[in-house]
MARGU-929565 format. One line per 5 residues: their letters; for each residue x negated, y negated, z of C-alpha. Coordinates in steps of 0.02 Angstrom, whole numbers, plus 50000, padded with zeros to 5 digits. Example, Ala and Ser with C-alpha at 12.3 -4.5 7.8 and 13.67 -1.06 7.14 Angstrom:
2
as = 49385:50225:50390  49316:50053:50357 $
//
This chain:
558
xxxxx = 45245:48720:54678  45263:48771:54491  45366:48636:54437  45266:48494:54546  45112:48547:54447 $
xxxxx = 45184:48562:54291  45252:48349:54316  45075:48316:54361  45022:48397:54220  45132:48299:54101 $
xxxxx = 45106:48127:54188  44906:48149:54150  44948:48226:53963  45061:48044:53934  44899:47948:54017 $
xxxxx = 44783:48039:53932  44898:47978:53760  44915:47792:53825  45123:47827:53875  45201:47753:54009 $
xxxxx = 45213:47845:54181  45392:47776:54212  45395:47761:54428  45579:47795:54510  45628:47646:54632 $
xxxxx = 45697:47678:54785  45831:47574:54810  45879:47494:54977  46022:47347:54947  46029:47213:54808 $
xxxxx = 45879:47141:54833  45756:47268:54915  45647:47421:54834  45522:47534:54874  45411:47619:54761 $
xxxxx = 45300:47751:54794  45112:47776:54737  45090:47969:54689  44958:47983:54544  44748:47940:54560 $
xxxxx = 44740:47805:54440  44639:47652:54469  44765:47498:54425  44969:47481:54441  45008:47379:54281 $
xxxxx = 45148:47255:54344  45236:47161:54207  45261:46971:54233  45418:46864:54166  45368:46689:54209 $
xxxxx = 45561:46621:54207  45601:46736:54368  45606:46720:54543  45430:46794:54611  45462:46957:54733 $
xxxxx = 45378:46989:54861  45267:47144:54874  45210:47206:55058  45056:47337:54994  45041:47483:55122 $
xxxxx = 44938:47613:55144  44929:47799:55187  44973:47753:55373  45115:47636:55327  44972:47496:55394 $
xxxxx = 45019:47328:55272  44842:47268:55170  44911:47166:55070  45054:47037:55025  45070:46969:54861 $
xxxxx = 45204:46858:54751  45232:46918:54565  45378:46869:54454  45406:47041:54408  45520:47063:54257 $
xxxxx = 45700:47059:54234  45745:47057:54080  45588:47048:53970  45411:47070:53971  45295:46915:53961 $
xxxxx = 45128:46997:53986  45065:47133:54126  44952:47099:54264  44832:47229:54369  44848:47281:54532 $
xxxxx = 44685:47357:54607  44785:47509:54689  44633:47554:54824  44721:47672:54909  44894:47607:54895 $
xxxxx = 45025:47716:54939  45182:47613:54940  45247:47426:54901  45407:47372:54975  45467:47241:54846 $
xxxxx = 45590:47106:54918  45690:47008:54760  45735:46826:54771  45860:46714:54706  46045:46766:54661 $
xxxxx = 46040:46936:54599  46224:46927:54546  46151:46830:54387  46041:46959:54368  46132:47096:54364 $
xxxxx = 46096:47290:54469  45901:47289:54532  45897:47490:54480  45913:47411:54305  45773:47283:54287 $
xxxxx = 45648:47298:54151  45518:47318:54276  45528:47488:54322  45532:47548:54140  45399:47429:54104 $
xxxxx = 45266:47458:54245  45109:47584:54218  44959:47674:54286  44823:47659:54203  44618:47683:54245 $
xxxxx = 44587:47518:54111  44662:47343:54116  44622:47231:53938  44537:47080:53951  44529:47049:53763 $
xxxxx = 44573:46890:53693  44743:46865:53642  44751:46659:53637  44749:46558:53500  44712:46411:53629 $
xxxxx = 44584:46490:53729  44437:46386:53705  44256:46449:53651  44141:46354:53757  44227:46306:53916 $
xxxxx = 44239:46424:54041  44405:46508:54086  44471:46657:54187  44478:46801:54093  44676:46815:54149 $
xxxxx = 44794:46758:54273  44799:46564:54336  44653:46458:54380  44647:46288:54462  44518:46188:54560 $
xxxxx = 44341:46231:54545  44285:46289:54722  44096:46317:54797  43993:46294:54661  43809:46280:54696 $
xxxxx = 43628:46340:54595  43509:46471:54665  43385:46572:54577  43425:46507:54377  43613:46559:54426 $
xxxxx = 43758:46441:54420  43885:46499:54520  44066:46464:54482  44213:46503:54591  44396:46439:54567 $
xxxxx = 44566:46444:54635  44633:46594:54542  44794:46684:54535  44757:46878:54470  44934:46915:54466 $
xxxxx = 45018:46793:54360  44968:46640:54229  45070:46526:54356  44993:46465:54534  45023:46595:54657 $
xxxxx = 44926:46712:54775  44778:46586:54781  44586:46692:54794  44426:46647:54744  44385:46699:54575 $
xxxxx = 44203:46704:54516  44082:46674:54373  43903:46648:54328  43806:46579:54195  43626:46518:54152 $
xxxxx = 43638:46391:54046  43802:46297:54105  43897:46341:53925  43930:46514:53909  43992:46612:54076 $
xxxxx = 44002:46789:54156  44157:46846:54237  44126:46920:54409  44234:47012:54532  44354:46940:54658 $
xxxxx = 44240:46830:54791  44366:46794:54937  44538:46861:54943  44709:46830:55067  44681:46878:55252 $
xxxxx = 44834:46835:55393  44752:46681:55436  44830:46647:55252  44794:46610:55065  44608:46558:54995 $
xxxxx = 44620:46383:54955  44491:46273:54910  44308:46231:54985  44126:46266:54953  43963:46348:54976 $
xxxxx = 43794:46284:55038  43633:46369:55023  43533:46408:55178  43354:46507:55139  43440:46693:55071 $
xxxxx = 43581:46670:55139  43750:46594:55045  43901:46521:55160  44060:46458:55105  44187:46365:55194 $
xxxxx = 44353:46378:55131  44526:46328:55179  44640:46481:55245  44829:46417:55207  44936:46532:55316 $
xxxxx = 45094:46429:55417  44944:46295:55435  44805:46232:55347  44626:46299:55420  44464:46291:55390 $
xxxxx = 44361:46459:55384  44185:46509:55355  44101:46702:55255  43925:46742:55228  43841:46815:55072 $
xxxxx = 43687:46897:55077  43671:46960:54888  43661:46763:54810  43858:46736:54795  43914:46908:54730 $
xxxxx = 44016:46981:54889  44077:46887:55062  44089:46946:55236  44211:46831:55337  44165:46772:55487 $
xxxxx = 44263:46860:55651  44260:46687:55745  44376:46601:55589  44464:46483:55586  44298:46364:55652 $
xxxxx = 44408:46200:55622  44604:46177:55640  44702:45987:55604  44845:45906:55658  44917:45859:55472 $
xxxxx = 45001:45975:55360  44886:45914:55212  44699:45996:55300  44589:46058:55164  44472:46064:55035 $
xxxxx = 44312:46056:55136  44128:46000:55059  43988:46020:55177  43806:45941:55145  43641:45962:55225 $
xxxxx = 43580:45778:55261  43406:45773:55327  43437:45588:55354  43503:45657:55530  43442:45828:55509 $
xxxxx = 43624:45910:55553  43771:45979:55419  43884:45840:55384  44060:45907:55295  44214:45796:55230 $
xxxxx = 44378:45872:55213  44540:45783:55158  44659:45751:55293  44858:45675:55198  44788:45495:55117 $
xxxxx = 44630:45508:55222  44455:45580:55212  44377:45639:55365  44176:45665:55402  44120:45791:55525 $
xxxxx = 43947:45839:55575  43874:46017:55650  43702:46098:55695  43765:46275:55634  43907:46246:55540 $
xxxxx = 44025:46328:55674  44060:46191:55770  44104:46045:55703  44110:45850:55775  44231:45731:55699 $
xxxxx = 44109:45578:55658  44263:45455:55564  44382:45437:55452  44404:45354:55257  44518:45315:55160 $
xxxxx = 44660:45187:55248  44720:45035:55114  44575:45104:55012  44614:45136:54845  44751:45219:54760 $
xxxxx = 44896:45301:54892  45029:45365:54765  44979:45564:54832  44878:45677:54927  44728:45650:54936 $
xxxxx = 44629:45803:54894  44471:45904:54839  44339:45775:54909  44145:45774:54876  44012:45645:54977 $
xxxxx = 43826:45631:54895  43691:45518:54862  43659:45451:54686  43496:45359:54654  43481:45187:54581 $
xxxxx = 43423:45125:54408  43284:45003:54364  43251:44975:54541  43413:44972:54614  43450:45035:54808 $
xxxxx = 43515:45221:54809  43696:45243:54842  43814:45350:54901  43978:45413:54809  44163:45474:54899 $
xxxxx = 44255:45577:54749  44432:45582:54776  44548:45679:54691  44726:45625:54703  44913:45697:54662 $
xxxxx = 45006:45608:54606  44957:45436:54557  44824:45459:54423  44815:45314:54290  44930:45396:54168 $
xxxxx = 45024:45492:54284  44998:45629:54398  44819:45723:54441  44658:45592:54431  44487:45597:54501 $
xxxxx = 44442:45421:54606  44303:45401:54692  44212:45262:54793  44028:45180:54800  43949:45108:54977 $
xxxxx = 43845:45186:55102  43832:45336:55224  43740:45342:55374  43786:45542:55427  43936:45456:55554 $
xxxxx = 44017:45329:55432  44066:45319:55240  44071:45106:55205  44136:45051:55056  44055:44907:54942 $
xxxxx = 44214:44863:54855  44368:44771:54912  44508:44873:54972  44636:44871:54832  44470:44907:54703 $
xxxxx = 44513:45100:54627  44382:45169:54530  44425:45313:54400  44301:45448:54337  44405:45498:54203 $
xxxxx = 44555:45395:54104  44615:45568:54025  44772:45664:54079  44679:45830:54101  44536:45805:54228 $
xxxxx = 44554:45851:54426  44479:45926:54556  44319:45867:54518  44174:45906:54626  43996:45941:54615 $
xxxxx = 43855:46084:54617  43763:46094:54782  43572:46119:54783  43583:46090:54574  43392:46064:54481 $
xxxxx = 43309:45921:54464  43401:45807:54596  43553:45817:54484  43725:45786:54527  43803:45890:54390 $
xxxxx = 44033:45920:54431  44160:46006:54336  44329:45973:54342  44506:46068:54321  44544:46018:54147 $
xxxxx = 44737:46024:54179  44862:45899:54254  44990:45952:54387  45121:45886:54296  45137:46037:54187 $
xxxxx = 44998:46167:54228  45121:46308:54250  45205:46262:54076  45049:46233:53948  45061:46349:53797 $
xxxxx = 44967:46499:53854  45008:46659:53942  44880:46780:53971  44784:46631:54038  44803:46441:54114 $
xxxxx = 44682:46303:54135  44494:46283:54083  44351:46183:54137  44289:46032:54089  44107:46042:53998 $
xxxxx = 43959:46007:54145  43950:45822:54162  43781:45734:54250  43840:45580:54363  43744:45408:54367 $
xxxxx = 43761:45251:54420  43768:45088:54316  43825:44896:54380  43955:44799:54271  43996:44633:54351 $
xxxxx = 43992:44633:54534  44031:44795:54564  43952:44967:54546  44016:45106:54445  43976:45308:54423 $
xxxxx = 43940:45345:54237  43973:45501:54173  43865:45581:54018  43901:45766:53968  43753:45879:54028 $
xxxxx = 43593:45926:53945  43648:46101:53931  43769:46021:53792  43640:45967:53697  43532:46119:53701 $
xxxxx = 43720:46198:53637  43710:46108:53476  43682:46180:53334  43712:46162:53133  43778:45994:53055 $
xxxxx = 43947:46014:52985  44016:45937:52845  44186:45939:52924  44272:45976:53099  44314:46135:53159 $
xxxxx = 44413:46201:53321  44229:46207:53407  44120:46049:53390  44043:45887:53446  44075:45735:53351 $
xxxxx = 43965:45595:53378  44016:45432:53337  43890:45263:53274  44013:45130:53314  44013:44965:53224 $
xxxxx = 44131:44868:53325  44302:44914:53313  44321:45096:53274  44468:45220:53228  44450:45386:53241 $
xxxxx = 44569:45507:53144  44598:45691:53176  44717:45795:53090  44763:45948:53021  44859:46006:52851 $
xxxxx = 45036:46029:52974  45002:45839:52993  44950:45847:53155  44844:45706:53237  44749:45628:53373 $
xxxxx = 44687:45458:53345  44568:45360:53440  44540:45177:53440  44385:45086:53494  44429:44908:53533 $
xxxxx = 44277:44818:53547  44367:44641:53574  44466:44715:53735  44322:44831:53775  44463:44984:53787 $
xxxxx = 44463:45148:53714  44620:45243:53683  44673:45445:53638  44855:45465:53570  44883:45629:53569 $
xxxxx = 45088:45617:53541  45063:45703:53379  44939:45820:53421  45035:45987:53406  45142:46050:53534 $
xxxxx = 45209:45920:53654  45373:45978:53691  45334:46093:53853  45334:45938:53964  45394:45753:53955 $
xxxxx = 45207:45710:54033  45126:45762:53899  45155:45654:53724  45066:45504:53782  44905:45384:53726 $
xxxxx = 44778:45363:53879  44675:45191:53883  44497:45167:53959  44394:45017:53985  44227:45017:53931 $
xxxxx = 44146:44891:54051  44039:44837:53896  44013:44881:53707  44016:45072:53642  43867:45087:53532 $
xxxxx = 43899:45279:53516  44032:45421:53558  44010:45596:53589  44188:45670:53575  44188:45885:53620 $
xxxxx = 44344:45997:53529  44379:46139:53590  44532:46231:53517  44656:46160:53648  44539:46010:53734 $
xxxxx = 44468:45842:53671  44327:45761:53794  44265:45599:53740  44110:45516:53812  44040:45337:53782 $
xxxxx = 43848:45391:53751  43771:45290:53884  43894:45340:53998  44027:45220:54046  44181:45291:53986 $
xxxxx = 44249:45477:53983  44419:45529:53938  44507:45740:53938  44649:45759:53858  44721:45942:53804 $
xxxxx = 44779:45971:53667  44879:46114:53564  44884:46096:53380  44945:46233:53274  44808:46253:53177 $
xxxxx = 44638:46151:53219  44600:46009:53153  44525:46014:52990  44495:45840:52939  44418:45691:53016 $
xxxxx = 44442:45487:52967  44320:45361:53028  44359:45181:52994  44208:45043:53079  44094:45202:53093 $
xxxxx = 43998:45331:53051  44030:45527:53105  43897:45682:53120  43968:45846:53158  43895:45993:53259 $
xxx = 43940:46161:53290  43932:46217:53464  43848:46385:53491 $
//
C-alpha cells in the first residue's frame, strides 16, 4: 500500500511539473494492445503521425461496456502533433494496429507509448502560419462540409464535419461554433458524436418555435438518415430513440436539407441519392414520403452527387421568383475535383423542374477550393446567405497545416440575375464583410480586401519579396477572369494544385472585390456574377500589389 501511494504521489508531482506520465502497454500479439486508465485526469493526450496506418481504439469503461470506437494514426516513429481524448470515465482502450508491422518494427517499441500523456488542459493556441484571421476554422483536428447551419435569436450557428482526433478525415462528429456578426466565431463543444447506427455525417437543422432539430446522416455499414432535438438554441442534442426515420437502397444516401414550405404547409427535405437528388415531404418530420427524383442527364455526372440545398430566390426588377437545386459534386468540378453546381426552375413541394436544357451545368464558383456549399435556414431579412468548405478533395488531407485543415469560405448572399436566355445565381460577399472593413492601406497585407475599378482589361499582380505570385487577368474582350496561382508558394503537396482557374463573366466587370486571407484568395465581380476560391500558401504574405487597366484600394479587415 506504501509503495502504490508513493507512485501516485510521484505521477501527480511530474503533472503538477508538466512531465510526462509514461503508461505501460499491455501487449497481446504484433498488432494488439491494451492500455489501462489509472490516474483522475481529464484528457489522454494521444500523439498523431499522419504517414501511419490509423489503429483502432475500442474505449471501455469501468464494466468492460465499449462507449466508444475511434481511428487515430497513433505514432510510430515520430510525433506530428497530439490530439485530446475526453477520458469520461475511461478505464481501458484496446488498440488494434494496421498495416504490416514487420516494417514497423516491435509494437512495445512505438513512440506512442513514450509519447502519450494525462493531462487536465489541452492547448488550443495558434501554432499556424496559414491559419487565417477572419474565416472561421476548427480550433484543431479536421473539418469538412459545413452541416446545419441556421439563425435564431442574433446567433449564427455553425456546425461542420469535424475530426477531433486527427488533422486528416476520420471519426466524422459535428463540431460547433457561433458568431454574431458572420466574421469572427466562437468555438463550442462537440454537438453530435458516433452512435452504432454509425459516424455523423452531414445534414441540417430547422427551427421549429424553441425547439432546434437536426437531421443528419448516421454512416454505420449503411447510409441513414437520423433525427436529435435541442432545446437550449443549438448548444446540446438529444437523439431521437425511433432513429434511423429514413433508410435507401444506394450506397451513396446522405446529406439531408429539410425546408418548411407553407406553399403545401408540410416539411419538404432533399437528400442526395448516387447522381440523383431525391425530394421527400412529412407532417412531423418522422415520416417521410418520397415525392420524386432530380438529377438524371442533368448536368454534370463525373461524381457523387452530394451536399444538396432546395430554396426559393426572389426575382429582380419584376422578374417571377425562382427556385434554386445546389449540387455539390466529387469529382468533376471545372478544374478538377470538388465544385458546387446548382440548377434554376421551379418547385411545386412534389417536383423540382428545371428551366435549362439538360446538358446546361451551372457553376457557383470557378475556384479550386469551394464545396459543400449550402445555406442558413431561417437567416434575416429573407436572405439566402451559404458557406462553403474552402478545400478541394483532391488534396484536403495533404494542405500545409497540421494542427488544423480546411476553413470556410467568407458568408456569401445569393441572387439571381438573367444573361442571355438563361438564368443564373449571383454571388456577392455578405454585408457582414463590409461592416468588417476597416482602415485604407497603402499596401496589401496577409488580411485584406482589395477592391478593384476596372477599365477594361485588367491584370492584377500579387507577390511577395521570395518572388512569389498570383496573378489575375480580367479579359474584358472574352468576358473571362482567370487566378494562376502556380507560383503562389507551396505547390508541391499535390499535382492538383499549381494550376490557373478561368471564369466567365456573363458581361463586363466594372469592379472586383478580391478577400486575402493568409492561405485563401476569394475574388468577387462586385455586382455579382463571378466568384472564384483558390488557397493559397505563400511563405511569407504578399507584400506588394501591381495593377495594370485599374485602379486598387486596400482595406484591412477587422
Amino acid at each position: 500500500m506504501m509503495r502504490k501511494k508513493l507512485l501516485l504521489s510521484i505521477t501527480a508531482v511530474m503533472l503538477a511539473l508538466g512531465m510526462k506520465a509514461q503508461l505501460s502497454p499491455i501487449i497481446l500479439g504484433d498488432s494488439h494492445v491494451m492500455l489501462r486508465m489509472s490516474q483522475s485526469s481529464r484528457y489522454l493526450l494521444l500523439p498523431v503521425q499522419e504517414t501511419e496506418d490509423i489503429a483502432a481504439i475500442a474505449v471501455l469503461d469501468g464494466q468492460n461496456n465499449m462507449v466508444q470506437r475511434l481511428n487515430v494514426k497513433l505514432a510510430i516513429d515520430r510525433v506530428d502533433y497530439w490530439v485530446p481524448y475526453d477520458l469520461k470515465g475511461a478505464r481501458l482502450m484496446d488498440i488494434e494496429f494496421h498495416g504490416d508491422r514487420r516494417q514497423k518494427g516491435a509494437v512495445g517499441e512505438f513512440v506512442c507509448w513514450r509519447e502519450m500523456k494525462f493531462s487536465d488542459t489541452f492547448d488550443t493556441t495558434n501554432r499556424e502560419r496559414f491559419r487565417p484571421l477572419y474565416h472561421h476554422t476548427p480550433l484543431y483536428g479536421w473539418m469538412n462540409d459545413p452541416n446545419g447551419m441556421f439563425y435564431k435569436d442574433g446567433v449564427w450557428h455553425l456546425y461542420y464535419q469535424y475530426n477531433p482526433y486527427g488533422s486528416q478525415w476520420e471519426n466524422m462528429h459535428w463540431g460547433h461554433s457561433i458568431s454574431k456578426d458572420l466574421v469572427h466565431w466562437e468555438a463550442q463543444p462537440i454537438a453530435l458524436e458516433p452512435d452504432w447506427l454509425g459516424s455523423i455525417f452531414s445534414g441540417s437543422c430547422v427551427t421549429a418555435g424553441d425547439e432546434v432539430i437536426a437531421i443528419y446522416t448516421s454512416a454505420g455499414h449503411h447510409q441513414t438518415q437520423s433525427l436529435a432535438f435541442s432545446k437550449d438554441g443549438g448548444r446540446t442534442f438529444s437523439k431521437y430513440s425511433g432513429n434511423p426515420v429514413l433508410t435507401g437502397d444506394v450506397p451513396d444516401f446522405r446529406d439531408p436539407n429539410p425546408f418548411w414550405n407553407e406553399d403545401i404547409k408540410m416539411w419538404n427535405m432533399i437528400l442526395a441519392a448516387g447522381q440523383e437528388m431525391r425530394i421527400y415531404s412529412s407532417k412531423d418530420m418522422k415520416e417521410w414520403k418520397y415525392e420524386s427524383s432530380f438529377g438524371k442527364e442533368y448536368g454534370n455526372h463525373s461524381g457523387v452527387w452530394e451536399c444538396p440545398d432546395l430554396f426559393k430566390l426572389e426575382g429582380k426588377d419584376g422578374e417571377d421568383a425562382k427556385w434554386v437545386l445546389i449540387c455539390n459534386i466529387n469529382p468533376g468540378g471545372p478544374f478538377g475535383g470538388s465544385a458546387t453546381q446548382y440548377f434554376v426552375g421551379q418547385f411545386d413541394g412534389h417536383k423540382f423542374t428545371c428551366e435549362s436544357m439538360p446538358k446546361v451545368t451551372k457553376w457557383m464558383d470557378y475556384g479550386k477550393d469551394h464545396y459543400a456549399t449550402v445555406s442558413f435556414y431561417n437567416a434575416p431579412e429573407n436572405r439566402r446567405v451559404v458557406l462553403a468548405w474552402m478545400s478541394n478533395w483532391q488534396y484536403a488531407n495533404q494542405v500545409p497545416t497540421k494542427q488544423f485543415r480546411s476553413a470556410n469560405s467568407i458568408p456569401r448572399d445569393l441572387g439571381l440575375f438573367r444573361c442571355g436566355e438563361e438564368t443564373y445565381v449571383s454571388v456577392v460577399p455578405s454585408k457582414e464583410m463590409l461592416a468588417a472593413r476597416g482602415e485604407k492601406l497603402k499596401k496589401p497585407t496577409e488580411a485584406c480586401e482589395i477592391v478593384v475599378d476596372t477599365k477594361g482589361q485588367t491584370e492584377i499582380v500579387l507577390s511577395n519579396t521570395k518572388g512569389e505570385q498570383v496573378t489575375m487577368v480580367y479579359d474584358a474582350a472574352a468576358q473571362t477572369f482567370s487566378m494562376d496561382r502556380t507560383a503562389s508558394g507551396e505547390v508541391g503537396f499535390s499535382e492538383a494544385f499549381p494550376v490557373t482557374t478561368v471564369a466567365p463573366t456573363f458581361g463586363q466587370i466594372r469592379q472586383l472585390r478580391i478577400f486575402v486571407d493568409r492561405c485563401s484568395i476569394e475574388a468577387f465581380d462586385a455586382e455579382g456574377k463571378m466568384a472564384m476560391t483558390n488557397l493559397v500558401f505563400p511563405s511569407e504574405p504578399y507584400s506588394t500589389i501591381n495593377v495594370k487597366g485599374g485602379k486598387a484600394t486596400i482595406y484591412e479587415i477587422k
